[in-house]
Biotite code that builds the C-alpha atoms (Angstrom):
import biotite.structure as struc

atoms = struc.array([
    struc.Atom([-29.992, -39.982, 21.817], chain_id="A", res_id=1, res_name="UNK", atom_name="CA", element="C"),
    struc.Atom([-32.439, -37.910, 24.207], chain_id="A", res_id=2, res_name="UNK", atom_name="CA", element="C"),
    struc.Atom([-35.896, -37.911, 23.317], chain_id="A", res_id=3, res_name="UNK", atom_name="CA", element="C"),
    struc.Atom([-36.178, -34.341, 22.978], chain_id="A", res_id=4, res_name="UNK", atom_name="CA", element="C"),
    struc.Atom([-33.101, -34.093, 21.132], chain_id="A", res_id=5, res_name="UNK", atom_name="CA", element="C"),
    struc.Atom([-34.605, -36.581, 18.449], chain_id="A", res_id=6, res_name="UNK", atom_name="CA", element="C"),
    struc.Atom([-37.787, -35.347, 17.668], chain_id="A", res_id=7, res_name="UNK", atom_name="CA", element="C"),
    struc.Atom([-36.101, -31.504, 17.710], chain_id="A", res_id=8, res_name="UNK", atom_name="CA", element="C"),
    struc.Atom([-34.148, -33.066, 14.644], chain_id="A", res_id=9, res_name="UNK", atom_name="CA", element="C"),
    struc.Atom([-36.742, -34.760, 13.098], chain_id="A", res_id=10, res_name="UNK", atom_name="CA", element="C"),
    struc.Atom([-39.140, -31.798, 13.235], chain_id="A", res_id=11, res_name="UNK", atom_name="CA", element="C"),
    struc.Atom([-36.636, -29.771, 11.851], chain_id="A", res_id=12, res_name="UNK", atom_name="CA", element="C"),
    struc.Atom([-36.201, -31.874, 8.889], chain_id="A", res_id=13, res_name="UNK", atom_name="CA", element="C"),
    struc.Atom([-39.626, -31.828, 8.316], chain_id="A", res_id=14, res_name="UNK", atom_name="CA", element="C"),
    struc.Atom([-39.716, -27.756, 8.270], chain_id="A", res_id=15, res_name="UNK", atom_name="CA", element="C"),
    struc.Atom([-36.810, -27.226, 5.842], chain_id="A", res_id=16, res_name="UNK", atom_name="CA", element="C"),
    struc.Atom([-38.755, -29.901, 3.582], chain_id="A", res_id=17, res_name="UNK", atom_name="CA", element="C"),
    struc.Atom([-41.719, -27.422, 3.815], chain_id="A", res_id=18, res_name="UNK", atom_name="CA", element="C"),
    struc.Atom([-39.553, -24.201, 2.741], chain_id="A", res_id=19, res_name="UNK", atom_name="CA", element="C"),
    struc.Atom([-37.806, -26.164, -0.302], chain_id="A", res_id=20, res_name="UNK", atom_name="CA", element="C"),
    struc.Atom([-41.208, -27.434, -1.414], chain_id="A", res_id=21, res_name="UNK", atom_name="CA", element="C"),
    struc.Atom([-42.271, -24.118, -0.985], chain_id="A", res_id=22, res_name="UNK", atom_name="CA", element="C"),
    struc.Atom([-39.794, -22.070, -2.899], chain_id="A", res_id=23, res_name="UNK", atom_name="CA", element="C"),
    struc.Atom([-39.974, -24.459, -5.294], chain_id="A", res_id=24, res_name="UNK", atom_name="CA", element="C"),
    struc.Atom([-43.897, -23.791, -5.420], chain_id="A", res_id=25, res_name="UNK", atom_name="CA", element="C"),
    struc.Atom([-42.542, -19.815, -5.892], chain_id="A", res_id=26, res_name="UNK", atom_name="CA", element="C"),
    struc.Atom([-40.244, -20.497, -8.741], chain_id="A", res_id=27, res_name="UNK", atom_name="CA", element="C"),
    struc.Atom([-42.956, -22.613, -10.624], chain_id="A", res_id=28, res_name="UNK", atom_name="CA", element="C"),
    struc.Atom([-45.650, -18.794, -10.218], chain_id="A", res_id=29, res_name="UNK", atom_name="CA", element="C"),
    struc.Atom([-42.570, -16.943, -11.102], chain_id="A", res_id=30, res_name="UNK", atom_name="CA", element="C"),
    struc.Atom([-41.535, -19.451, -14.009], chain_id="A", res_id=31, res_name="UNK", atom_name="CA", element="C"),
    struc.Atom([-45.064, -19.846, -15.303], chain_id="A", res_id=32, res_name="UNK", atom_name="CA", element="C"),
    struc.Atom([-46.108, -16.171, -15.863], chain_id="A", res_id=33, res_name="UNK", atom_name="CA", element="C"),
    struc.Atom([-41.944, -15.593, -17.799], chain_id="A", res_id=34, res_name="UNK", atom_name="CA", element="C"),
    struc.Atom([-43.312, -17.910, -20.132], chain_id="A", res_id=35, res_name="UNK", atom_name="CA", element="C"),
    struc.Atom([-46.726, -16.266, -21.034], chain_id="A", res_id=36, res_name="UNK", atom_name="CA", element="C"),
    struc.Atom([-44.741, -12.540, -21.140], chain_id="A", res_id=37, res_name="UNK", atom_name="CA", element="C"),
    struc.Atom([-42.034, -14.182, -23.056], chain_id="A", res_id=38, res_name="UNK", atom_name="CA", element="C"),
    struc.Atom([-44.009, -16.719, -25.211], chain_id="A", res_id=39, res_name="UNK", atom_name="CA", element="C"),
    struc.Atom([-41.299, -19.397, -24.235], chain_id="A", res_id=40, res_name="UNK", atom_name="CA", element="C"),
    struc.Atom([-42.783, -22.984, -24.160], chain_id="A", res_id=41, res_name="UNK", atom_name="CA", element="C"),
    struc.Atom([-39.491, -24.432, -22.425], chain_id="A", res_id=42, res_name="UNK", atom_name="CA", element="C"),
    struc.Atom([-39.793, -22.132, -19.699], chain_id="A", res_id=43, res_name="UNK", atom_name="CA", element="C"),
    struc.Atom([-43.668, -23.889, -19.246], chain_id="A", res_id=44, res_name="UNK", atom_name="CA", element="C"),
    struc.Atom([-41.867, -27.054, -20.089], chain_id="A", res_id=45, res_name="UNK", atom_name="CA", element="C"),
    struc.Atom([-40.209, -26.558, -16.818], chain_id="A", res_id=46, res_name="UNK", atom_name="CA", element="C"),
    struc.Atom([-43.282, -25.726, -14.980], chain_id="A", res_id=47, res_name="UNK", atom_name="CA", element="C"),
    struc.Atom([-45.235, -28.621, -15.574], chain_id="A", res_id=48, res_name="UNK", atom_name="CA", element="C"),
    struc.Atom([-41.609, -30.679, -14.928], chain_id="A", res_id=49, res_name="UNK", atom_name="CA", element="C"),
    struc.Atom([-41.565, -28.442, -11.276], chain_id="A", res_id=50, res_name="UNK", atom_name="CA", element="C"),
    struc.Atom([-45.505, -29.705, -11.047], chain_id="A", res_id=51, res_name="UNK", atom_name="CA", element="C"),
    struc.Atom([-44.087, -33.756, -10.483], chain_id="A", res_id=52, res_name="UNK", atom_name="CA", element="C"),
    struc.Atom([-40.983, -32.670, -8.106], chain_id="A", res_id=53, res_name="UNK", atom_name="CA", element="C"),
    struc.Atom([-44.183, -30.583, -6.019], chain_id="A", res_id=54, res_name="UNK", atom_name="CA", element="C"),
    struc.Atom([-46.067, -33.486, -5.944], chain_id="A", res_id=55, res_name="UNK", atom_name="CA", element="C"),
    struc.Atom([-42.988, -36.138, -4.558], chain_id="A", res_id=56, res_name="UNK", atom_name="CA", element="C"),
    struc.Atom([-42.225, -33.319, -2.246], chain_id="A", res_id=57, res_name="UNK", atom_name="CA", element="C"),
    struc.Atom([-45.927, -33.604, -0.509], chain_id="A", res_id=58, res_name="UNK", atom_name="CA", element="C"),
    struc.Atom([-45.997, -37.195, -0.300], chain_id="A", res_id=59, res_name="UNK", atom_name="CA", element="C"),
    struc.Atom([-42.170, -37.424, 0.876], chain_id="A", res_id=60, res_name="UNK", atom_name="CA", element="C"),
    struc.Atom([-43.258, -34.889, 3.850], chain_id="A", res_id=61, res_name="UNK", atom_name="CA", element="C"),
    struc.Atom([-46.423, -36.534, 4.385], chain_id="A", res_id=62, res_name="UNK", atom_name="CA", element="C"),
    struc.Atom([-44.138, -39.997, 5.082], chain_id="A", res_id=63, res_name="UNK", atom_name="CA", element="C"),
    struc.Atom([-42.164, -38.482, 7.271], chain_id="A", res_id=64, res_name="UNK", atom_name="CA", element="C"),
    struc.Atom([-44.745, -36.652, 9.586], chain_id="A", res_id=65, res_name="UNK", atom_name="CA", element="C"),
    struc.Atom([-46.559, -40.064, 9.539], chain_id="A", res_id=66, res_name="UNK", atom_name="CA", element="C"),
    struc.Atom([-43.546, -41.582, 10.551], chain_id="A", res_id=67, res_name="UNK", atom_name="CA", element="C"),
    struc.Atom([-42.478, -39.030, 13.179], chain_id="A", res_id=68, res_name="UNK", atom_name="CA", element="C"),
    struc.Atom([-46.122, -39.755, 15.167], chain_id="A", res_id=69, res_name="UNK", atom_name="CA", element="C"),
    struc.Atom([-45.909, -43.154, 14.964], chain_id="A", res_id=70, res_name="UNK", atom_name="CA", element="C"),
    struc.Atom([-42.507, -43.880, 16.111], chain_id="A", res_id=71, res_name="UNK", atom_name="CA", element="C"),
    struc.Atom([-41.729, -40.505, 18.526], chain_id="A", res_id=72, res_name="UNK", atom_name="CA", element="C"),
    struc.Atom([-45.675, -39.967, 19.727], chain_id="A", res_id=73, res_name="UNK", atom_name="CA", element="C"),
    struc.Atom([-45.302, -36.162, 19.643], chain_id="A", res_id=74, res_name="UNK", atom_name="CA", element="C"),
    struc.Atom([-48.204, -33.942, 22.258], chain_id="A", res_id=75, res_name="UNK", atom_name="CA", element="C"),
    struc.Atom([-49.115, -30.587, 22.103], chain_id="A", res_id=76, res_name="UNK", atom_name="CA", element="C"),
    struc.Atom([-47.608, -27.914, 20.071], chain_id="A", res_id=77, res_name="UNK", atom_name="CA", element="C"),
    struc.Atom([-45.148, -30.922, 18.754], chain_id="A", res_id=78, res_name="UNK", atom_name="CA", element="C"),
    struc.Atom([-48.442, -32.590, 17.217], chain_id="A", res_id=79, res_name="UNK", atom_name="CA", element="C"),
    struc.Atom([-50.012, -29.525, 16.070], chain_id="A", res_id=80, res_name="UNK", atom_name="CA", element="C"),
    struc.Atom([-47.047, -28.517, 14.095], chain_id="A", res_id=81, res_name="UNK", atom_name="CA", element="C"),
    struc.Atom([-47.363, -31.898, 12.673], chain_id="A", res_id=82, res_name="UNK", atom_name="CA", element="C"),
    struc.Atom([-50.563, -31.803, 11.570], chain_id="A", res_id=83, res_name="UNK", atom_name="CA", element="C"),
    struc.Atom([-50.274, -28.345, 10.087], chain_id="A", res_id=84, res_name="UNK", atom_name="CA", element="C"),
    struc.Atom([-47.515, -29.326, 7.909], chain_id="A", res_id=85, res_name="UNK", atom_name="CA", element="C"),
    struc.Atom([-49.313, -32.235, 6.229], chain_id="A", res_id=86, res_name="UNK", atom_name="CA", element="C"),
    struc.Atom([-52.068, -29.628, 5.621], chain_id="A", res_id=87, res_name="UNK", atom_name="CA", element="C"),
    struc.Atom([-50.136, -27.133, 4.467], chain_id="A", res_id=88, res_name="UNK", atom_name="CA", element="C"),
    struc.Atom([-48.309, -29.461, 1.986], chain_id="A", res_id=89, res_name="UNK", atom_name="CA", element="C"),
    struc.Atom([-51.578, -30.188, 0.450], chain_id="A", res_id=90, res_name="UNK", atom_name="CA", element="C"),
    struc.Atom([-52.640, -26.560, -0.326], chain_id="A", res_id=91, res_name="UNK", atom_name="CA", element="C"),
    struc.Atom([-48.452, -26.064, -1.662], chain_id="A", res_id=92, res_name="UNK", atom_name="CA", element="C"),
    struc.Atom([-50.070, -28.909, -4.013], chain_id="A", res_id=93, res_name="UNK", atom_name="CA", element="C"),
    struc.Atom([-52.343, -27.617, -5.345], chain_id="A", res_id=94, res_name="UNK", atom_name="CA", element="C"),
    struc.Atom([-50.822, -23.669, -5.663], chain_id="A", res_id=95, res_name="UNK", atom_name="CA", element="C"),
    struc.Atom([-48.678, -25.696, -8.281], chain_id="A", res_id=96, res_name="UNK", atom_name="CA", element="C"),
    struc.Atom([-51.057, -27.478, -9.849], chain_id="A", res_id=97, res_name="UNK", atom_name="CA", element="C"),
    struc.Atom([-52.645, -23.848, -10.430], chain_id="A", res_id=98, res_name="UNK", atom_name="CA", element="C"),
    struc.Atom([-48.858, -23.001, -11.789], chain_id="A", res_id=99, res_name="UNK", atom_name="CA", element="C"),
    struc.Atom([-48.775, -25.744, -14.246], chain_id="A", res_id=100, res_name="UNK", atom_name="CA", element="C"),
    struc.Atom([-52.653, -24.585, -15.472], chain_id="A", res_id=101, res_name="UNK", atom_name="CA", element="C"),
    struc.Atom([-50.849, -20.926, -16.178], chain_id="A", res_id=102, res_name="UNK", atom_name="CA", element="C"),
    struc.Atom([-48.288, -22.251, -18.006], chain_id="A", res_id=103, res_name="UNK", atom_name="CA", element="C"),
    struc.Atom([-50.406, -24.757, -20.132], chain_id="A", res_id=104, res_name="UNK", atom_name="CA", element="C"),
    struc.Atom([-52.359, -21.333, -21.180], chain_id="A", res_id=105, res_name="UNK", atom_name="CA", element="C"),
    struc.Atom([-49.607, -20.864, -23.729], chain_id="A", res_id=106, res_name="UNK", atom_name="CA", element="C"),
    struc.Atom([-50.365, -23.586, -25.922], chain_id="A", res_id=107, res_name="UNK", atom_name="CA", element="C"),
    struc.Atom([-54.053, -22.783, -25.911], chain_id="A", res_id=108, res_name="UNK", atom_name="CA", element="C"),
    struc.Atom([-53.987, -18.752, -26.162], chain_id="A", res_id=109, res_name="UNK", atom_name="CA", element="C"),
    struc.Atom([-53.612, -16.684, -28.832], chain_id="A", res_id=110, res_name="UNK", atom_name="CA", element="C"),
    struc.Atom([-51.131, -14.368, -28.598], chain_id="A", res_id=111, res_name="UNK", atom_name="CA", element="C"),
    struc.Atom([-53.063, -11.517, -29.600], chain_id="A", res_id=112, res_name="UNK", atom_name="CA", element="C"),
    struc.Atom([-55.663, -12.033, -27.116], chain_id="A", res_id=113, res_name="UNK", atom_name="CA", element="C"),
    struc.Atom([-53.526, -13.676, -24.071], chain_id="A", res_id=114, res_name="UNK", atom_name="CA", element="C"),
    struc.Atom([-51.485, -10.260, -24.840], chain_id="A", res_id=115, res_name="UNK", atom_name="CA", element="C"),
    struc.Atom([-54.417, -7.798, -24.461], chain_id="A", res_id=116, res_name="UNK", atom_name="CA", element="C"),
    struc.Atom([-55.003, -9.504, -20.809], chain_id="A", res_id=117, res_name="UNK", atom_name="CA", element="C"),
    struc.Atom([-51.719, -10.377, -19.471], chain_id="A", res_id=118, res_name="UNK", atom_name="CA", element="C"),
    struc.Atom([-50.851, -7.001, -17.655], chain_id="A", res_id=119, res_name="UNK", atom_name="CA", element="C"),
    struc.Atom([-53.848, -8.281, -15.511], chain_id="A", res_id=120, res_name="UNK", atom_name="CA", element="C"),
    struc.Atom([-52.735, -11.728, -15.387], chain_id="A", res_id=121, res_name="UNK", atom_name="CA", element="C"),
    struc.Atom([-49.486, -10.773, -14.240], chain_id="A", res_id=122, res_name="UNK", atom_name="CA", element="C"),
    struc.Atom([-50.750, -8.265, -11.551], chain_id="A", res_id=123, res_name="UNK", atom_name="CA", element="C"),
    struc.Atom([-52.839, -11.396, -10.320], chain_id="A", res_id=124, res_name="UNK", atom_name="CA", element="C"),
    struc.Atom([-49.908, -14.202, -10.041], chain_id="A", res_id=125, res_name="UNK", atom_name="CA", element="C"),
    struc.Atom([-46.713, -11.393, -8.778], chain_id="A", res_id=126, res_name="UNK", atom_name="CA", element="C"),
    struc.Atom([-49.857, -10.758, -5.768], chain_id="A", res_id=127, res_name="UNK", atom_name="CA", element="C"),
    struc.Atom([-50.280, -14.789, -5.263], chain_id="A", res_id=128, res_name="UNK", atom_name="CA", element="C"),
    struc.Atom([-46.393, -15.158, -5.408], chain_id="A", res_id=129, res_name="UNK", atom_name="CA", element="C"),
    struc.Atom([-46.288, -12.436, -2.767], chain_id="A", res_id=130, res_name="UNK", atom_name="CA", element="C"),
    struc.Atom([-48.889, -14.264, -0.410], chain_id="A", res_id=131, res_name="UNK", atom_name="CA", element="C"),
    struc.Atom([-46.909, -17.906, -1.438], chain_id="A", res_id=132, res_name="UNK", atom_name="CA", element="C"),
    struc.Atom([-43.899, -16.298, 0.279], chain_id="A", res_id=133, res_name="UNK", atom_name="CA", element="C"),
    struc.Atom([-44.781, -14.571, 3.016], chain_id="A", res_id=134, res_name="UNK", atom_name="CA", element="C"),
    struc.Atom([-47.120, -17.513, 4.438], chain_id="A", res_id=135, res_name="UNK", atom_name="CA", element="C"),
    struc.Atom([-43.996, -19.376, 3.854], chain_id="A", res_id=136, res_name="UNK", atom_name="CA", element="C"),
    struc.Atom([-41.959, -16.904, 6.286], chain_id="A", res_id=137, res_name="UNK", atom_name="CA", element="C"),
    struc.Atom([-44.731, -17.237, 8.515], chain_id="A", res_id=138, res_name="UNK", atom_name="CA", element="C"),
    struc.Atom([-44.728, -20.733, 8.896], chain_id="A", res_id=139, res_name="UNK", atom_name="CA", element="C"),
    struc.Atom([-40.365, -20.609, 9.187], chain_id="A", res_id=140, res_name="UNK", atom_name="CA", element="C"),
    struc.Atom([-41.240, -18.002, 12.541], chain_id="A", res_id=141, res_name="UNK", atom_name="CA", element="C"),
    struc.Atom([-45.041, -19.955, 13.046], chain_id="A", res_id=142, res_name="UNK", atom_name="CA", element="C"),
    struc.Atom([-45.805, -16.122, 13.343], chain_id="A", res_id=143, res_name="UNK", atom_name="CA", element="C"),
    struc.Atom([-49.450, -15.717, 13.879], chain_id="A", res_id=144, res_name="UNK", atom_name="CA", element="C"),
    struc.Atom([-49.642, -12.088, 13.364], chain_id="A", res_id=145, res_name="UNK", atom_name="CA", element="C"),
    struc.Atom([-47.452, -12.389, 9.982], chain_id="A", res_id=146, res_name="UNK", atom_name="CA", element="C"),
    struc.Atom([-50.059, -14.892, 9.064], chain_id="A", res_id=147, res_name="UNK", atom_name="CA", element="C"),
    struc.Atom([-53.116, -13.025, 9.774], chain_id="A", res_id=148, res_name="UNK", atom_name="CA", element="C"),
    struc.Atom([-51.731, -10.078, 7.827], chain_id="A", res_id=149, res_name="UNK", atom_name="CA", element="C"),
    struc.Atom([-50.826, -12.323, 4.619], chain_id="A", res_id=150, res_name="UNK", atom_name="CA", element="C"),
    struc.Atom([-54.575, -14.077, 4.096], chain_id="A", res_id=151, res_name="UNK", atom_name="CA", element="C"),
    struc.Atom([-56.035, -10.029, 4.127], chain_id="A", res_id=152, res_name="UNK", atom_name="CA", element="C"),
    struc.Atom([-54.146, -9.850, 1.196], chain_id="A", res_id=153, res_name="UNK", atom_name="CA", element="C"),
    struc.Atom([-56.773, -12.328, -0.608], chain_id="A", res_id=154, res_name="UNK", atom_name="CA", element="C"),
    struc.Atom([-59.266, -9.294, -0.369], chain_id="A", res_id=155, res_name="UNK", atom_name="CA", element="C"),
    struc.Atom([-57.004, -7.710, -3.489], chain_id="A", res_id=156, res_name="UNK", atom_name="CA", element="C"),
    struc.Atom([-56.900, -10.898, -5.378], chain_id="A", res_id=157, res_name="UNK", atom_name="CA", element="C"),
    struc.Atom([-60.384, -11.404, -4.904], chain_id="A", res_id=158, res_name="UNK", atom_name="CA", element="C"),
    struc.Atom([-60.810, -7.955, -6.424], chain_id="A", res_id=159, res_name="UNK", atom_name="CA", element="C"),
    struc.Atom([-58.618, -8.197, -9.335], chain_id="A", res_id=160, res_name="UNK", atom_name="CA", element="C"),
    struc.Atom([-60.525, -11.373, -10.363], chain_id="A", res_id=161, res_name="UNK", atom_name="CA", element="C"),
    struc.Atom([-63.408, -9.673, -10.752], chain_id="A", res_id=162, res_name="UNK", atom_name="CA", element="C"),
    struc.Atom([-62.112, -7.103, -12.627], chain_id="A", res_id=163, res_name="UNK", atom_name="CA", element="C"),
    struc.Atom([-60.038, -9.737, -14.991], chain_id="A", res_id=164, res_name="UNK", atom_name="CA", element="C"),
    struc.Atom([-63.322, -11.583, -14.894], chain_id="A", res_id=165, res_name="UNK", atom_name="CA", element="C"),
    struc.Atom([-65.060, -8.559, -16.529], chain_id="A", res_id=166, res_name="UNK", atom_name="CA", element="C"),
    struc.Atom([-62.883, -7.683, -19.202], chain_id="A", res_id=167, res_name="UNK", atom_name="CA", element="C"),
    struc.Atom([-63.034, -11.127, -20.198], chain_id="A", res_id=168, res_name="UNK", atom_name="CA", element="C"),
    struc.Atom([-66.937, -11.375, -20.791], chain_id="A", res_id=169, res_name="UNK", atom_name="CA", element="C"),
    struc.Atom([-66.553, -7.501, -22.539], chain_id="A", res_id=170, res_name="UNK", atom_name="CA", element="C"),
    struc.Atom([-63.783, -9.425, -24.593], chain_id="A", res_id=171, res_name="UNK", atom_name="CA", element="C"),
    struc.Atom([-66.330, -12.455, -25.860], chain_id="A", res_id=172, res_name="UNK", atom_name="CA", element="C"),
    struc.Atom([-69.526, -10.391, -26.076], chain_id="A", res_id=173, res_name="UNK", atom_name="CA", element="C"),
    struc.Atom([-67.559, -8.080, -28.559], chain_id="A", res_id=174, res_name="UNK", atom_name="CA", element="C"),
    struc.Atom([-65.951, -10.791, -30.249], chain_id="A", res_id=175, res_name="UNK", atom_name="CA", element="C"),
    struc.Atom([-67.804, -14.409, -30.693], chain_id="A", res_id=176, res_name="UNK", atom_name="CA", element="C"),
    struc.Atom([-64.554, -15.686, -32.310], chain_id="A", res_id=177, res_name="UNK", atom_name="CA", element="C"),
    struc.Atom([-62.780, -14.801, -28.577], chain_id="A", res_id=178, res_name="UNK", atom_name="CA", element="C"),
    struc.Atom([-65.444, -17.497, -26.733], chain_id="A", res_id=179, res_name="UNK", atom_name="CA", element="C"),
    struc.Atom([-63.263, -19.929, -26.709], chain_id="A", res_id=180, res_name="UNK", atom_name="CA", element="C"),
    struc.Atom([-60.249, -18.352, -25.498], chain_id="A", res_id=181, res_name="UNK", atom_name="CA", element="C"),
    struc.Atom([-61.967, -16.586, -23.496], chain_id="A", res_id=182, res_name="UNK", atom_name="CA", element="C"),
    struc.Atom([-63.707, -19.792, -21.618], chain_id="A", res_id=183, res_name="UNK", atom_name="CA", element="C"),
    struc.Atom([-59.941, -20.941, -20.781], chain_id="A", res_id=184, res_name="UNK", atom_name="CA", element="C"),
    struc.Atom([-59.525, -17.431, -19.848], chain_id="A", res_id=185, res_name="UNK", atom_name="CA", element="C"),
    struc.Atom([-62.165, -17.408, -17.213], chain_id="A", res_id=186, res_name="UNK", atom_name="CA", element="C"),
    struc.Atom([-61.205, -21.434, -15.804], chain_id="A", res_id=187, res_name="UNK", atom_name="CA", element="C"),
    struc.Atom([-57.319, -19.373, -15.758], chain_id="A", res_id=188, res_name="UNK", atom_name="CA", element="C"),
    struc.Atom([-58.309, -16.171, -13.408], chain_id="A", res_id=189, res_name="UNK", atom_name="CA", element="C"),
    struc.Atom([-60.507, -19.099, -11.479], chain_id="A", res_id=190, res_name="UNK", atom_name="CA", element="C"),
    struc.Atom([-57.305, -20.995, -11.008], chain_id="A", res_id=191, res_name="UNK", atom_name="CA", element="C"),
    struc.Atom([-55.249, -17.458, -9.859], chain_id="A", res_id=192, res_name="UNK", atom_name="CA", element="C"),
    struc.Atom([-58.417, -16.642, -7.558], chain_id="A", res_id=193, res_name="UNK", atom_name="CA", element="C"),
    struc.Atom([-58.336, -20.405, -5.486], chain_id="A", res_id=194, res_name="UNK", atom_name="CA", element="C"),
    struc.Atom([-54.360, -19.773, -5.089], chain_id="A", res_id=195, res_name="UNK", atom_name="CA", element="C"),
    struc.Atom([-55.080, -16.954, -2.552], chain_id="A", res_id=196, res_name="UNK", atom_name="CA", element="C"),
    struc.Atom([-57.492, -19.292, -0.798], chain_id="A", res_id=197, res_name="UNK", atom_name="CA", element="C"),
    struc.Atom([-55.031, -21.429, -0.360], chain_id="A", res_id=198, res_name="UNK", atom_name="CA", element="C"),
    struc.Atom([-52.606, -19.613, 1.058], chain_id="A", res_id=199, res_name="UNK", atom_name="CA", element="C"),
    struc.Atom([-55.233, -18.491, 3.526], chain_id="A", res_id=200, res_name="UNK", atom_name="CA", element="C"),
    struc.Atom([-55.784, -21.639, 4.297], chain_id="A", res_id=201, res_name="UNK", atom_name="CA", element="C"),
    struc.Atom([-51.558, -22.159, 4.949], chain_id="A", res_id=202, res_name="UNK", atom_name="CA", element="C"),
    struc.Atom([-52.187, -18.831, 7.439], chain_id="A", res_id=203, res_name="UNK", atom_name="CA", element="C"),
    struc.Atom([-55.002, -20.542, 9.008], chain_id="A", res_id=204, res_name="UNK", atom_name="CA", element="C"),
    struc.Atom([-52.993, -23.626, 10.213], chain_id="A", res_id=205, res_name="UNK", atom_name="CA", element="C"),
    struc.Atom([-50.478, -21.590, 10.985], chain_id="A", res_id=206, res_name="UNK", atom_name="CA", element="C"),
    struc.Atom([-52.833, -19.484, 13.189], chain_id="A", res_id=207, res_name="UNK", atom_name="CA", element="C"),
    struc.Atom([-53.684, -23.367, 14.721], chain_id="A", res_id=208, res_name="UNK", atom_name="CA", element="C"),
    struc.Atom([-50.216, -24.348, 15.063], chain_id="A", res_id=209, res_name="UNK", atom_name="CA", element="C"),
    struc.Atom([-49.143, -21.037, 17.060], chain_id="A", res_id=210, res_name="UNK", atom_name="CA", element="C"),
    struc.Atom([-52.467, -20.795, 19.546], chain_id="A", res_id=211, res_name="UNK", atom_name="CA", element="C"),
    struc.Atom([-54.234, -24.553, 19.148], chain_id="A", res_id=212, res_name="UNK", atom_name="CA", element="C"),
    struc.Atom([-57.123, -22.448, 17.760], chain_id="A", res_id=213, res_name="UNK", atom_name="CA", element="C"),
    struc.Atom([-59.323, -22.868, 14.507], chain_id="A", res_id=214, res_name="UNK", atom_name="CA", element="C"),
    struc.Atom([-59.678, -18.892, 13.172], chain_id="A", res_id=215, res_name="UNK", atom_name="CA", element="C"),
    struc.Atom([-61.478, -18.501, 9.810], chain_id="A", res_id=216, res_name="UNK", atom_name="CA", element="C"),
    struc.Atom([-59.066, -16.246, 8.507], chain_id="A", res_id=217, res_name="UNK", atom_name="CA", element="C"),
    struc.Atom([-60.976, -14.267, 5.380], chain_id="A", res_id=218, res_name="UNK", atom_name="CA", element="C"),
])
């Protein structure tokens, strides 16, 4: 088989691996935040059962691109792409760890008080679900400008977590019985604040992979 041919195929591979990891990653957000509006603990079930398919997913991918340089020696834009996908697997990680953590909230939240808070809890994940999928059409094109335009959107993320942060502390100052709720509260909005950092980081190495440049994105 040509050379070219070969590593065209294997790259390939490698960047549908990245989109089913990555919708998967989606449906875990989307899954997790059902289960807190519908107080259904099989739905989280399924979360934290997404959370180990996630995790296979990065270190099958991370095989493979380890595999691909060793055997086909990819250059260039071949190599970059390479590199960015192992990174970008890692952050996909960890955006479903923070999944898992949301769902996980259910069994250690009232309802009462997780229900006084969740309009702004699910404000916060529907805006990290939207970055999660359009970093991941970014990466399908490796569109730089798509990718520039998705990590601004951590600006509004940002800003709803201080707001959620707020009504939190107002929430334990007025009631002491709340602290404790309210700690796993404030780790919870800490966990939906990181997720847009992480898909900043996906734009950034998409940025790299497009231009061979490092650009602090936010």
């Amino acid at each position: 088989m040509d050379y070219r041919l070969k590593l065209n195929e294997e790259l390939t591979a490698v960047y549908q691996q990245v989109l089913k990891m990555g919708t998967l990653v989606e449906e875990s957000l989307q899954k997790a935040i059902n289960a807190l509006i519908h107080r259904d603990a099989e739905l989280a079930e399924q979360v934290i059962t997404n959370d180990f398919q996630i995790d296979t997913y990065q270190s099958t991918i991370e095989d493979h691109c380890t595999k691909i340089i060793a055997t086909e020696q990819p250059v260039a834009s071949d190599l970059r792409n390479l590199v960015t996908v192992i990174k970008i697997v890692s952050d996909l990680e960890r955006i479903g760890d923070h999944a898992r953590h949301l769902a996980r909230s259910l069994e250690s939240i009232d309802q009462a008080t997780m229900d006084s808070l969740l309009p702004d809890i699910e404000k916060m994940t529907k805006k990290g679900i939207e970055m999660v999928h359009q970093s991941l059409t970014a990466f399908s094109r490796f569109d730089s400008r798509l990718a520039r335009k998705t990590a601004e959107m951590d600006d509004q993320l940002d800003e709803q977590h201080k707001l959620l942060y707020n009504k939190i502390i107002s929430m334990m100052k007025q009631d002491p019985d709340k602290v404790e709720a309210g700690g796993t509260l404030l780790f919870l909005n800490r966990f939906l604040e990181r997720l847009g950092d992480h898909v900043t980081n996906i734009c950034e190495w998409i940025v790299y992979a497009s231009s061979g440049n490092h650009s602090e994105l936010n």
